[in-house]
KETORVEX-722276 format. One record per residue (C-alpha): y, x, z. Coordinates in steps of 0.001 Angstrom, whole numbers, padded with zeros to 6 digits, always signed. Layout:
<sites>
<site><v>Y</v><u>X</u><w>Z</w></site>
...
</sites>
This chain:
<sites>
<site><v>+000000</v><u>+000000</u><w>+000000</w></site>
<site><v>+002056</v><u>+003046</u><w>-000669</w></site>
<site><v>+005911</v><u>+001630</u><w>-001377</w></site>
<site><v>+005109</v><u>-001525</u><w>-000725</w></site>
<site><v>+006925</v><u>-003612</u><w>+001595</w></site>
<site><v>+005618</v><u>-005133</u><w>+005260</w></site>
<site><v>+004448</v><u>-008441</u><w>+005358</w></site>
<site><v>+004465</v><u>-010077</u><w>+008883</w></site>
<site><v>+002466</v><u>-012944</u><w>+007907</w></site>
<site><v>-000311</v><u>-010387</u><w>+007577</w></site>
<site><v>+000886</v><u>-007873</u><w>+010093</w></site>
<site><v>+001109</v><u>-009932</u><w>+013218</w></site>
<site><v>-002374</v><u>-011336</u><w>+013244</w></site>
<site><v>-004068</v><u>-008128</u><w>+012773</w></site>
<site><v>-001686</v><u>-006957</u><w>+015653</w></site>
<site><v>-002973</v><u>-009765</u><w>+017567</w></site>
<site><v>-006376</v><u>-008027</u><w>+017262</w></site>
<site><v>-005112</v><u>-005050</u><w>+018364</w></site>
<site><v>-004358</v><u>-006770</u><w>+021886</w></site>
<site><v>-008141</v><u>-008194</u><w>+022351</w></site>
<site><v>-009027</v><u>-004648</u><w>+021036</w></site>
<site><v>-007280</v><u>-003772</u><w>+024261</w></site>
<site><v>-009607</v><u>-005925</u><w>+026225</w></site>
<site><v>-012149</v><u>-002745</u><w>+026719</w></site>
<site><v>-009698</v><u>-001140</u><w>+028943</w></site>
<site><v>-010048</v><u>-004276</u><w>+032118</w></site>
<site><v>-013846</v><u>-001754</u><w>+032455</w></site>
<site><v>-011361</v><u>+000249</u><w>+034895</w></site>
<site><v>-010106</v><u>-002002</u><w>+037190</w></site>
<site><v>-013287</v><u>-004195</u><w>+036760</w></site>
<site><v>-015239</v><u>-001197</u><w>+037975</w></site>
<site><v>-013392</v><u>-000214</u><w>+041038</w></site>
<site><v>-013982</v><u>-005137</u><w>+041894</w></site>
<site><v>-018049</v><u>-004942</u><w>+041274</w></site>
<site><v>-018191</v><u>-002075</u><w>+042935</w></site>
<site><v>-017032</v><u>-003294</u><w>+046138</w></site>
<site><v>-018597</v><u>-006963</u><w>+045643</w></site>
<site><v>-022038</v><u>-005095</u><w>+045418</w></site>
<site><v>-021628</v><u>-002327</u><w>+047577</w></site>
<site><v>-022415</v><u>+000175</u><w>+044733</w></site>
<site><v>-022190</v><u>+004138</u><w>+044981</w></site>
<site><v>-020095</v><u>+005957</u><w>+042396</w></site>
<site><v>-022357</v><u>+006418</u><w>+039876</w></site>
<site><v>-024409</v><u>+003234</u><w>+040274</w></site>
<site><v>-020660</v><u>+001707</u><w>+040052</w></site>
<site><v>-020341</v><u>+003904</u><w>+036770</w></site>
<site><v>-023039</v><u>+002366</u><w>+034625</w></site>
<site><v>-020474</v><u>-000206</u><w>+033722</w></site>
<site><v>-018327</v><u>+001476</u><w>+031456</w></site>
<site><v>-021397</v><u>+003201</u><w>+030203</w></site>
<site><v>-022933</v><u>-000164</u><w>+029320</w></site>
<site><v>-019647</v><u>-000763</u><w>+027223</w></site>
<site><v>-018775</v><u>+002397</u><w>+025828</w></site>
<site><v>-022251</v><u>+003302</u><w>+024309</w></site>
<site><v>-021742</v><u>+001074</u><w>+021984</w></site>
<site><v>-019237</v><u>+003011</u><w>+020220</w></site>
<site><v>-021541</v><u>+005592</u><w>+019486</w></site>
<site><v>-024825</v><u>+003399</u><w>+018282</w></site>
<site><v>-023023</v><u>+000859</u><w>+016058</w></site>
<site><v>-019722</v><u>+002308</u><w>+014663</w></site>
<site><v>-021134</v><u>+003829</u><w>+012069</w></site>
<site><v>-023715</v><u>+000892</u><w>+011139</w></site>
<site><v>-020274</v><u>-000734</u><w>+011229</w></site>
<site><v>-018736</v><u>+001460</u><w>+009106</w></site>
<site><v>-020973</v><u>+000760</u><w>+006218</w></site>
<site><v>-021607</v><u>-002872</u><w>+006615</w></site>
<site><v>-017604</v><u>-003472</u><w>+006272</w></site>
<site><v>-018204</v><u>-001755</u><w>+003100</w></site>
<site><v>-020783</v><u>-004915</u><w>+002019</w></site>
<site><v>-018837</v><u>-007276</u><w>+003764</w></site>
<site><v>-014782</v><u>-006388</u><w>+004571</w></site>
<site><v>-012865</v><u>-005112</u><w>+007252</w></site>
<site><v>-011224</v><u>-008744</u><w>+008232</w></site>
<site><v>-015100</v><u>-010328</u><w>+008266</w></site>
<site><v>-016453</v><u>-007502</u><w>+010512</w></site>
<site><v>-012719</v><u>-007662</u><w>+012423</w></site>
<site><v>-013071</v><u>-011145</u><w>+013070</w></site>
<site><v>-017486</v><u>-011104</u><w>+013988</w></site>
<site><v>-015913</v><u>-008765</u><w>+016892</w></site>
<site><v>-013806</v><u>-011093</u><w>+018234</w></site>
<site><v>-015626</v><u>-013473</u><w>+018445</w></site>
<site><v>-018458</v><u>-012199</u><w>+020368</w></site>
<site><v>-015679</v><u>-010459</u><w>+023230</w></site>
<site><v>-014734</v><u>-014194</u><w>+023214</w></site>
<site><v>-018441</v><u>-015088</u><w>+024219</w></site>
<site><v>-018887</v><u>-012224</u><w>+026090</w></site>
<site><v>-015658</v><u>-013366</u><w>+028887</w></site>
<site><v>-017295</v><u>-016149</u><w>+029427</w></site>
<site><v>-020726</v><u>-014737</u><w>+030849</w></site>
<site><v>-019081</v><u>-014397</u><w>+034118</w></site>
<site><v>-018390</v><u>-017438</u><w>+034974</w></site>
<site><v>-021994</v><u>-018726</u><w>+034123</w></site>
<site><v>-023375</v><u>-016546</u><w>+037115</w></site>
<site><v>-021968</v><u>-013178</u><w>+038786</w></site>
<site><v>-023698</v><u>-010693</u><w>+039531</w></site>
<site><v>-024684</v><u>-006773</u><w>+038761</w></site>
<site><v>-027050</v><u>-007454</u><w>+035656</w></site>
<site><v>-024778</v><u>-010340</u><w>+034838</w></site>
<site><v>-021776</v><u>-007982</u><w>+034807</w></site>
<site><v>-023318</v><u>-005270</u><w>+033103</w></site>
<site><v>-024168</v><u>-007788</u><w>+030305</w></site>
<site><v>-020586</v><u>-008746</u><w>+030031</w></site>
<site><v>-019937</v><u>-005382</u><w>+029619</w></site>
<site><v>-022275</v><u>-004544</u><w>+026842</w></site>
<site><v>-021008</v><u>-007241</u><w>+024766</w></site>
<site><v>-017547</v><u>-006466</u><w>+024933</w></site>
<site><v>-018478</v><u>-002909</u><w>+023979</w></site>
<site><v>-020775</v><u>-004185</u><w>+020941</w></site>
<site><v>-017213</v><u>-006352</u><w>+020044</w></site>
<site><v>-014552</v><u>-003767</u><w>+020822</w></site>
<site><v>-016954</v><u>-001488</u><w>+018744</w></site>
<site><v>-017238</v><u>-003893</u><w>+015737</w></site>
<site><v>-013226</v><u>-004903</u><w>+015897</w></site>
<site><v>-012300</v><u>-000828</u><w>+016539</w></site>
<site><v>-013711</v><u>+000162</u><w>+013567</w></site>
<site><v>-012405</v><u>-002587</u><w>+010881</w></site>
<site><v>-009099</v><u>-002949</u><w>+012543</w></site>
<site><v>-007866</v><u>+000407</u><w>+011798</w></site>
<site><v>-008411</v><u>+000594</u><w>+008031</w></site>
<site><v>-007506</v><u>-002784</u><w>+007655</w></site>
<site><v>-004110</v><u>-001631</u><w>+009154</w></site>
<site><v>-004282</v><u>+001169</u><w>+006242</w></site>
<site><v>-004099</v><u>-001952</u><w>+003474</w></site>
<site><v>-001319</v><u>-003774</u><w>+005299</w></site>
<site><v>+001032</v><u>-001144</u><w>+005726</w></site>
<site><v>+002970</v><u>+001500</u><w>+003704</w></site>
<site><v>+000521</v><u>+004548</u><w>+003899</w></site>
<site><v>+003138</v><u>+007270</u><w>+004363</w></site>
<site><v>+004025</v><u>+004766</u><w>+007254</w></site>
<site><v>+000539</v><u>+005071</u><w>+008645</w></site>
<site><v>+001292</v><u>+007120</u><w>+011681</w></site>
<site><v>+003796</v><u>+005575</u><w>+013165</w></site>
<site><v>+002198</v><u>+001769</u><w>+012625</w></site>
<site><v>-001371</v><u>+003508</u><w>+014180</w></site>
<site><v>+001034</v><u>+004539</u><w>+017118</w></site>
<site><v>+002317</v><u>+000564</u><w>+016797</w></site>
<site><v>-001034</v><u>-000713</u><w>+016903</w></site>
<site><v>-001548</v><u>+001160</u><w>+019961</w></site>
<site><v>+001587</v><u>+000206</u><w>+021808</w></site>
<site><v>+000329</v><u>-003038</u><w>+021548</w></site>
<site><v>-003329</v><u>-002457</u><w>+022709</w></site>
<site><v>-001453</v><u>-000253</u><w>+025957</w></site>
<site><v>+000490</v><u>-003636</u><w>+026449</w></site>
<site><v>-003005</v><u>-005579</u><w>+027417</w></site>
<site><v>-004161</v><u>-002358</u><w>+029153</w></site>
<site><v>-001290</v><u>-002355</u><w>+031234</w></site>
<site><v>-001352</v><u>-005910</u><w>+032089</w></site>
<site><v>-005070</v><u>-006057</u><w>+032522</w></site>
<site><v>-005117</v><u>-004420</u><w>+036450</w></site>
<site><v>-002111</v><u>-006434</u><w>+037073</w></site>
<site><v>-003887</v><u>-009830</u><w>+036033</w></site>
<site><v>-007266</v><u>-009169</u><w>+037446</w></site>
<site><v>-005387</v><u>-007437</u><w>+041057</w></site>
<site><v>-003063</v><u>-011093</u><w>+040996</w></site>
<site><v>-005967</v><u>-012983</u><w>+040366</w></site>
<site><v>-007607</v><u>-011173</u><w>+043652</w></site>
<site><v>-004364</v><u>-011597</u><w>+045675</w></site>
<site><v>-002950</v><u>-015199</u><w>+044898</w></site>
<site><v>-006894</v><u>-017176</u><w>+043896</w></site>
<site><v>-009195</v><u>-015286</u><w>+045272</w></site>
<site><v>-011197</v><u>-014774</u><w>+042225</w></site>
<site><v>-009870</v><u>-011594</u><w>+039828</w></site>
<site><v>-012885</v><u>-012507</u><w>+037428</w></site>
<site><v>-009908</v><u>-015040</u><w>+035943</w></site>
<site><v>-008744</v><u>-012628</u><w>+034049</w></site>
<site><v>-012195</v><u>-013025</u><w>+031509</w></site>
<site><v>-010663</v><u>-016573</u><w>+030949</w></site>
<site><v>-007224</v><u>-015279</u><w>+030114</w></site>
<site><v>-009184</v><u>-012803</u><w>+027351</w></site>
<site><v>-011641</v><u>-015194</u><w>+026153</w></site>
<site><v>-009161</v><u>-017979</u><w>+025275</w></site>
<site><v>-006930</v><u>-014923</u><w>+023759</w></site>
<site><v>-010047</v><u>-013393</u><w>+021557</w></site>
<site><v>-010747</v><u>-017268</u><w>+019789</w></site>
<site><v>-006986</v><u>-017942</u><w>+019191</w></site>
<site><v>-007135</v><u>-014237</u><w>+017349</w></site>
<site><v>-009965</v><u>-015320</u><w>+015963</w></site>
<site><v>-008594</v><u>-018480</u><w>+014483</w></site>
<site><v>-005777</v><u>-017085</u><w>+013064</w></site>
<site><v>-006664</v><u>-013689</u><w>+011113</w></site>
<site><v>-009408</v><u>-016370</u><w>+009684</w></site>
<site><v>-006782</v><u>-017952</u><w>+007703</w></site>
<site><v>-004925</v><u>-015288</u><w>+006864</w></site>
<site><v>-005720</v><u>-013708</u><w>+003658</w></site>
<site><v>-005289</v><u>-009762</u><w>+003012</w></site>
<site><v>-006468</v><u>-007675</u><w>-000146</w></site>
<site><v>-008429</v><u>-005355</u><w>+001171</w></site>
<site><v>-008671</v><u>-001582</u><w>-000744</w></site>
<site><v>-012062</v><u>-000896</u><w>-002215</w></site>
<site><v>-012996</v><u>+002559</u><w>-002470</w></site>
<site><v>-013638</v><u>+003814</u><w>-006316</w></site>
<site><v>-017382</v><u>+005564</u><w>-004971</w></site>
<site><v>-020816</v><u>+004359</u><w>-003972</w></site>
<site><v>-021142</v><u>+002273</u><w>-001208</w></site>
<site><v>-021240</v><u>+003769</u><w>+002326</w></site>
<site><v>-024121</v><u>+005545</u><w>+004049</w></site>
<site><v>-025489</v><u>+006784</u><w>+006940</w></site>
<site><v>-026114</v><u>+010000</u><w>+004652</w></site>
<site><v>-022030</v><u>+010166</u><w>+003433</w></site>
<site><v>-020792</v><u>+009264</u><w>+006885</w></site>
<site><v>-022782</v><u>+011879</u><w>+008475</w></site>
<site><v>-021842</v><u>+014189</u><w>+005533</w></site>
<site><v>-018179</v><u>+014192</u><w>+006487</w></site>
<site><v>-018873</v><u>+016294</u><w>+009639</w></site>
<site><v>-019934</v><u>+019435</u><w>+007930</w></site>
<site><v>-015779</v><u>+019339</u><w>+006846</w></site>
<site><v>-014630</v><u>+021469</u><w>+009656</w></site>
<site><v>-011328</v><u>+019460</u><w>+010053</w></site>
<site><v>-013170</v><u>+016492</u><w>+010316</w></site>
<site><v>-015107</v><u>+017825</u><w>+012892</w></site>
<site><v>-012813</v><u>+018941</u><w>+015013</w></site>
<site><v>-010525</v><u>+015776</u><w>+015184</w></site>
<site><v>-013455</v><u>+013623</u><w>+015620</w></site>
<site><v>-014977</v><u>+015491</u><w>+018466</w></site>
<site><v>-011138</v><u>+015581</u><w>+019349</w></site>
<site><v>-010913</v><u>+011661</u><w>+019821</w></site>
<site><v>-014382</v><u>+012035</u><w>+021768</w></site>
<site><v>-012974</v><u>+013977</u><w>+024785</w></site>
<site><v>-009493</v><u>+012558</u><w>+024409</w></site>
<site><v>-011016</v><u>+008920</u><w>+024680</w></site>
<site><v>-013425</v><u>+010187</u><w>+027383</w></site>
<site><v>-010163</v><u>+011387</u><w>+029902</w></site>
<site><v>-008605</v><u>+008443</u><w>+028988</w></site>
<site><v>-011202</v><u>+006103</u><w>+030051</w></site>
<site><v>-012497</v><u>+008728</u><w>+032690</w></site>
<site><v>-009207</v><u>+008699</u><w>+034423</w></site>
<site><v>-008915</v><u>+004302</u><w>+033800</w></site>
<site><v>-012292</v><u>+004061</u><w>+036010</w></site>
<site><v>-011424</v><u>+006555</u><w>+038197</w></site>
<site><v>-007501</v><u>+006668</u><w>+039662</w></site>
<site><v>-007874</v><u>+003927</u><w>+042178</w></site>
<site><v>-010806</v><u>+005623</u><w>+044198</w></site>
<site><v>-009430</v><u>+009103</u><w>+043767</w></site>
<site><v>-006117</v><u>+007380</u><w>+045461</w></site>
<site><v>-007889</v><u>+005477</u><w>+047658</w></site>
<site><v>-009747</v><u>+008468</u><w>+049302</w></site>
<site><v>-007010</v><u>+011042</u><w>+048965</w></site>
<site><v>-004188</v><u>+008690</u><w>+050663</w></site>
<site><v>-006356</v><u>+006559</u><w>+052444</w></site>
<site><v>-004695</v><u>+003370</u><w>+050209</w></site>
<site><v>-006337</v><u>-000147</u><w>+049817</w></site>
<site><v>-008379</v><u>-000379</u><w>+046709</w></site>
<site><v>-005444</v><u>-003246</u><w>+045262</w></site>
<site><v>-003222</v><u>-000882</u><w>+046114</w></site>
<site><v>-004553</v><u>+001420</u><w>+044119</w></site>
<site><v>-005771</v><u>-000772</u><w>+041288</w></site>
<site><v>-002100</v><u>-001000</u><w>+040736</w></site>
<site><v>-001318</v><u>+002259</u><w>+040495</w></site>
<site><v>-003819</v><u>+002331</u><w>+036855</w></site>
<site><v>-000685</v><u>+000427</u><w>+035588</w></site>
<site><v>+001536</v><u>+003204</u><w>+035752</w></site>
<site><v>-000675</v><u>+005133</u><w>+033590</w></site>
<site><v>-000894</v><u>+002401</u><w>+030969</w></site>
<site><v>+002814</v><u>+001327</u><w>+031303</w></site>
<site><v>+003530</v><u>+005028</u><w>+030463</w></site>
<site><v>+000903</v><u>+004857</u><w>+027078</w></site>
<site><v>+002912</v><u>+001904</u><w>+026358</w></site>
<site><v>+005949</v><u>+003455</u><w>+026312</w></site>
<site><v>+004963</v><u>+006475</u><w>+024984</w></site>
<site><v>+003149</v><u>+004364</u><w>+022076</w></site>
<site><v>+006222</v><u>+002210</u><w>+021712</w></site>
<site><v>+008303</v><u>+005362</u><w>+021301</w></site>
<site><v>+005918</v><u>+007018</u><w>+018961</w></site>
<site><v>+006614</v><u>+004067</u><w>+016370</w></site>
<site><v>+010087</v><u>+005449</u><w>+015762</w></site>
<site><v>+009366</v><u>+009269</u><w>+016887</w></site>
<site><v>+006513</v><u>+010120</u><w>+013827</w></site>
<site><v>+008837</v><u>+008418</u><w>+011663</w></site>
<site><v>+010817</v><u>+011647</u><w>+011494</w></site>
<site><v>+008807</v><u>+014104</u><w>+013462</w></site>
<site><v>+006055</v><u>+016356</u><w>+012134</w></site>
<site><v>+002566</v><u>+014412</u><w>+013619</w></site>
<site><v>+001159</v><u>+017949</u><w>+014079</w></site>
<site><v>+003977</v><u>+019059</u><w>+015805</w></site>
<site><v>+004467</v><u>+015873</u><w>+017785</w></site>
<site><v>+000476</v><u>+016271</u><w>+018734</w></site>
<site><v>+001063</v><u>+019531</u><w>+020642</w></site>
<site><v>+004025</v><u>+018414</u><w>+022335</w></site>
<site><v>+001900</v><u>+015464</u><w>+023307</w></site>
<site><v>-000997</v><u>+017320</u><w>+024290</w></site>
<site><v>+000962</v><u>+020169</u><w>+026578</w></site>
<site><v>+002613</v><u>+017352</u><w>+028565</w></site>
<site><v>-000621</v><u>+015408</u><w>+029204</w></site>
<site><v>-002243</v><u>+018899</u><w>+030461</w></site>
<site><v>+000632</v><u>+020081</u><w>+032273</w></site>
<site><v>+000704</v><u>+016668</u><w>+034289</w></site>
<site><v>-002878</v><u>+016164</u><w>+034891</w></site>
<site><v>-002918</v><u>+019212</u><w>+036846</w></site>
<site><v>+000383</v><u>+018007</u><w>+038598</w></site>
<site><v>-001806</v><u>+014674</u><w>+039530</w></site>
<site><v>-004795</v><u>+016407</u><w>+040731</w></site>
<site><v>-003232</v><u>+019002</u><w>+043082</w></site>
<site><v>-000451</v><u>+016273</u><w>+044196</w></site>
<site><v>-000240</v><u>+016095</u><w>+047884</w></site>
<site><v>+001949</v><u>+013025</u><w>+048170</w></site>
<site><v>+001651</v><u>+009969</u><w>+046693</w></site>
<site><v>+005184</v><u>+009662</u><w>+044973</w></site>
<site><v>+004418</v><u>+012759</u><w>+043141</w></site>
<site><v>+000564</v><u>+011269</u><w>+042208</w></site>
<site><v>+002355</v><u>+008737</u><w>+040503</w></site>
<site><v>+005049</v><u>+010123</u><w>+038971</w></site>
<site><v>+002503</v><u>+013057</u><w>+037258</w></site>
<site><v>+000082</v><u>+009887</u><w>+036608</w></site>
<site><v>+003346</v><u>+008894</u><w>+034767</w></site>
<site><v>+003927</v><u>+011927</u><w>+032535</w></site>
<site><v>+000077</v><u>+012393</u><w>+032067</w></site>
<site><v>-000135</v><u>+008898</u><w>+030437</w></site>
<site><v>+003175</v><u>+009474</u><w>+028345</w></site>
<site><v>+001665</v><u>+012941</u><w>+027282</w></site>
<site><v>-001244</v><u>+010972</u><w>+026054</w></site>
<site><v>+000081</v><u>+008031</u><w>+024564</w></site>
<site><v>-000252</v><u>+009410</u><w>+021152</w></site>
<site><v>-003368</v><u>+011653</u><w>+020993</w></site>
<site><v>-005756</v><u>+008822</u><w>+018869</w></site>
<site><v>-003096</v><u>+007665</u><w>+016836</w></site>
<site><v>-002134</v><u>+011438</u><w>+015626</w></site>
<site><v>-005561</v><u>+011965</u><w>+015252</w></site>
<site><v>-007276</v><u>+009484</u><w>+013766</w></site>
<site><v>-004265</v><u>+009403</u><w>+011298</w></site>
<site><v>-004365</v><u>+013068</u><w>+010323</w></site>
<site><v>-007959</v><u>+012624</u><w>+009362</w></site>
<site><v>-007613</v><u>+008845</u><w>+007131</w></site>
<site><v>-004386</v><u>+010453</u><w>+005450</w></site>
<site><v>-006407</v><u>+013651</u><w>+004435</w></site>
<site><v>-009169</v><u>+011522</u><w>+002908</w></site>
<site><v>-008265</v><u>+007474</u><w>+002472</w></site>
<site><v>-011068</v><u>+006720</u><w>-000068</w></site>
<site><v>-013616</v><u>+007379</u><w>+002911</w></site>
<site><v>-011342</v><u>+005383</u><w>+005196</w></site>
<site><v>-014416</v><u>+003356</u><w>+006191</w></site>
<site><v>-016877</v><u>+006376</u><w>+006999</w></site>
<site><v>-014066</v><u>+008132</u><w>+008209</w></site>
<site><v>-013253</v><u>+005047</u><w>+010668</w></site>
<site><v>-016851</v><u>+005039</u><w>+011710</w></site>
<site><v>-016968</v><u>+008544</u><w>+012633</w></site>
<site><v>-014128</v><u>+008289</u><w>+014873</w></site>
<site><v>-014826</v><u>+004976</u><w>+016856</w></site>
<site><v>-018197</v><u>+006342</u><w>+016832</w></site>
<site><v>-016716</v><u>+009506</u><w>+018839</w></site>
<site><v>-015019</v><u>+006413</u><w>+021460</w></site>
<site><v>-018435</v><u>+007158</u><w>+023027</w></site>
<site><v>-016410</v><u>+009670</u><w>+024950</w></site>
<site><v>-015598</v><u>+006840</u><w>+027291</w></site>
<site><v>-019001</v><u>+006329</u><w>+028049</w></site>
<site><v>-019648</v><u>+009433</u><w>+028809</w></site>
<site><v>-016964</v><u>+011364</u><w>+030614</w></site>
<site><v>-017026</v><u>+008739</u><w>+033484</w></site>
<site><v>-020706</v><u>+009387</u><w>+034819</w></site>
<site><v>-020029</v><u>+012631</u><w>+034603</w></site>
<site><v>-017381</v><u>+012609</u><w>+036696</w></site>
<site><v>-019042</v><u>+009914</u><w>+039065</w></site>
<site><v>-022255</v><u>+012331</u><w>+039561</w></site>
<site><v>-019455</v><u>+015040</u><w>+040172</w></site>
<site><v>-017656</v><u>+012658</u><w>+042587</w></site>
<site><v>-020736</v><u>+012330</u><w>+044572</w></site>
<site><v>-021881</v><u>+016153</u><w>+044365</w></site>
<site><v>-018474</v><u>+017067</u><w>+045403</w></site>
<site><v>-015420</v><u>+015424</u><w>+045849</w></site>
<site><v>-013187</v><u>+013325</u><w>+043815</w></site>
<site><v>-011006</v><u>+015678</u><w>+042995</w></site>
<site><v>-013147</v><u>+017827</u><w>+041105</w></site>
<site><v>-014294</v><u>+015361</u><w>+039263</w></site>
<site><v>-010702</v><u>+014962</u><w>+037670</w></site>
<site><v>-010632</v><u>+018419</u><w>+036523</w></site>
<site><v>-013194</v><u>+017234</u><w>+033746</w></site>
<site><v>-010587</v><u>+014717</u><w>+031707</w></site>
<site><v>-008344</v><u>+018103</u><w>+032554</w></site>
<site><v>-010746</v><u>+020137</u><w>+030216</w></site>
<site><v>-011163</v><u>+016913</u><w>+027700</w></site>
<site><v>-007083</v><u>+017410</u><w>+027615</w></site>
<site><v>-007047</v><u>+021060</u><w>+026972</w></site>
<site><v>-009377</v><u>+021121</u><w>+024161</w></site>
<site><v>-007038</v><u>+018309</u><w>+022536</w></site>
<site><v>-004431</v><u>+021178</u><w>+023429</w></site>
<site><v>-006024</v><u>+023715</u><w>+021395</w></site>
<site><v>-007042</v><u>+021232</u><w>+018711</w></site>
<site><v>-003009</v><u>+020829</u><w>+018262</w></site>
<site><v>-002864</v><u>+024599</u><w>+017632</w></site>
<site><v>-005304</v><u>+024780</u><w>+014799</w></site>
<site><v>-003957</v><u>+021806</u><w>+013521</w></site>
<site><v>-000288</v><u>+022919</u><w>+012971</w></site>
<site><v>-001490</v><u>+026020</u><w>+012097</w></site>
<site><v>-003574</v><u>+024396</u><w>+009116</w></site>
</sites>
């Protein structure tokens, strides 16, 4: 859509996705609520963003290549639709199983509308554009992020009942549903054989590739890691309530909204490459800040920075590596979601690390995820 002008009528629907794409992200503060209704250990407790995570890694690329059969807004729209099913599962009976079966649906959905939501983008808007509407896309998925601990913690506080908060998402997912349905976009069809597991997995021997998508893994992985873990690692180290800290996770998602909603405007006239380093050194720098804090002002003031730093790590990436190669936008897409999987496995990690030591070593492992994103920024704008 190179030149081409915007059309909202086909914008805001698909953005509308991107905010029940954002649904994934009530795992953290959903986490820290089972956890204490079933008296769970840490990394019992962390099976549940496991259960939705892994999904990103066994169906994105199936995904991938059945878009190519069927379209992105077909696929987009199956995905919604069964998040919508899956929010209502708790209210049919809660418990553990029951939870971690919510859980794995919304994964299996997030998965499906994750990886036809972001190409789909790439046929709506002006591809030189593509950046800054990925970083747009994203502001709006860090709006329902943000908002998600604050809904499920006033659910807790003024009913009684934070599950609510499933109703609020399910009711959300059909409307989205409902209305991308009647929208009609002309999807891009790429001038090559249909999709494969063989031609997806073929991309990663491109060493640029490679590196961005294992980027995404770890970035994805501290992002979620840090979602599912902030209110316990509060909790313990200022002996805070868990509500309390449930509502500190909103400061780090009010900052990737921000930093999101700045980004828009920012890789409209800055270098992505460039902007990913700067990005990258100010998420490091203030994850270490948050780790060794000793008060709880400067916790959340370096939870702050760390979530501005990262506001814009997937958008750059996944970006860089669609603009290099838009014909394999679908494998490419696949790849990438795939590597989401990161969230599903940087949190046990640090929950087994939680338990073997303390809680603050387990942060220093999105720390690492962050550095490597770091030094991915190098060879990038060196490239």
């Amino acid at each position: 859509m190179s030149g081409q002008s915007i059309k909202l009528n086909k914008l805001l629907p698909l953005l509308l996705g991107f905010v029940v794409m954002g649904f994934i992200d009530i795992v953290g503060v959903s986490t820290g609520f089972v956890q204490k209704d079933f008296s769970l250990p840490d990394n019992l407790a962390q099976l549940i963003p496991l259960s939705a995570f892994l999904w990103f890694f066994l169906l994105s690329l199936p995904v991938g290549i059945l878009q190519d059969k069927f379209g992105k807004r077909n696929m987009m729209n199956l995905g919604m639709l069964i998040t919508g099913i899956a929010m209502g599962l708790p209210f049919i009976s809660y418990s553990f199983p029951m939870m971690l079966t919510t859980f794995l649906l919304l994964g299996i959905g997030n998965t499906i509308v994750q990886v036809a939501a972001n190409p789909l983008l790439h046929d709506v808007v002006p591809h030189e554009r593509f950046s800054s509407f990925m970083s747009l896309s994203q502001f709006v998925k860090a709006i329902c992020s943000m908002l998600g601990p604050i809904i499920a913690s006033g659910m807790a506080l003024w009913f009684g009942n934070w599950k609510l908060v499933f109703a609020i998402y399910g009711v959300t997912s059909l409307l989205a549903v409902l209305w991308l349905k009647f929208t009609f976009i002309e999807e891009s069809k790429p001038d090559r054989e249909v999709a494969s597991f063989k031609s997806c997995l073929k991309l990663l021997n491109n060493r640029f590739v490679f590196l961005l998508v294992l980027g995404i893994f770890l970035s994805v992985g501290a992002e979620v890691g840090l979602n599912s873990n902030i209110a316990n690692f509060l909790k313990d180290k200022f002996s805070i309530s868990l509500e309390d800290a449930s509502y500190k996770i909103s400061i780090y998602y009010t900052a990737l909204m921000i930093g999101r909603f700045g980004g828009t405007f920012i890789l409209n006239w800055i270098n992505p490459k460039k902007f990913l380093l700067i990005s990258a050194t100010v998420a490091l720098g203030s994850l270490l800040m948050f780790v060794g804090s000793q008060s709880l002002t400067v916790a959340s003031i370096a939870l702050f920075f760390a979530g501005l730093g990262s506001a814009n790590l997937f958008p750059i990436l996944f970006a860089l590596n669609i603009n290099k190669n838009p014909n394999r936008s679908n494998e490419l897409s696949g790849l990438m979601i795939m590597s989401v999987v990161g969230g599903a496995i940087v949190p046990p990690l640090m929950g087994f690390t939680n338990v073997a030591f303390t809680a603050q070593t387990g942060m220093l492992i999105p720390v690492f995820c962050i550095a490597y994103v770091a030094g991915i920024a190098v060879y990038v704008l060196k490239k």
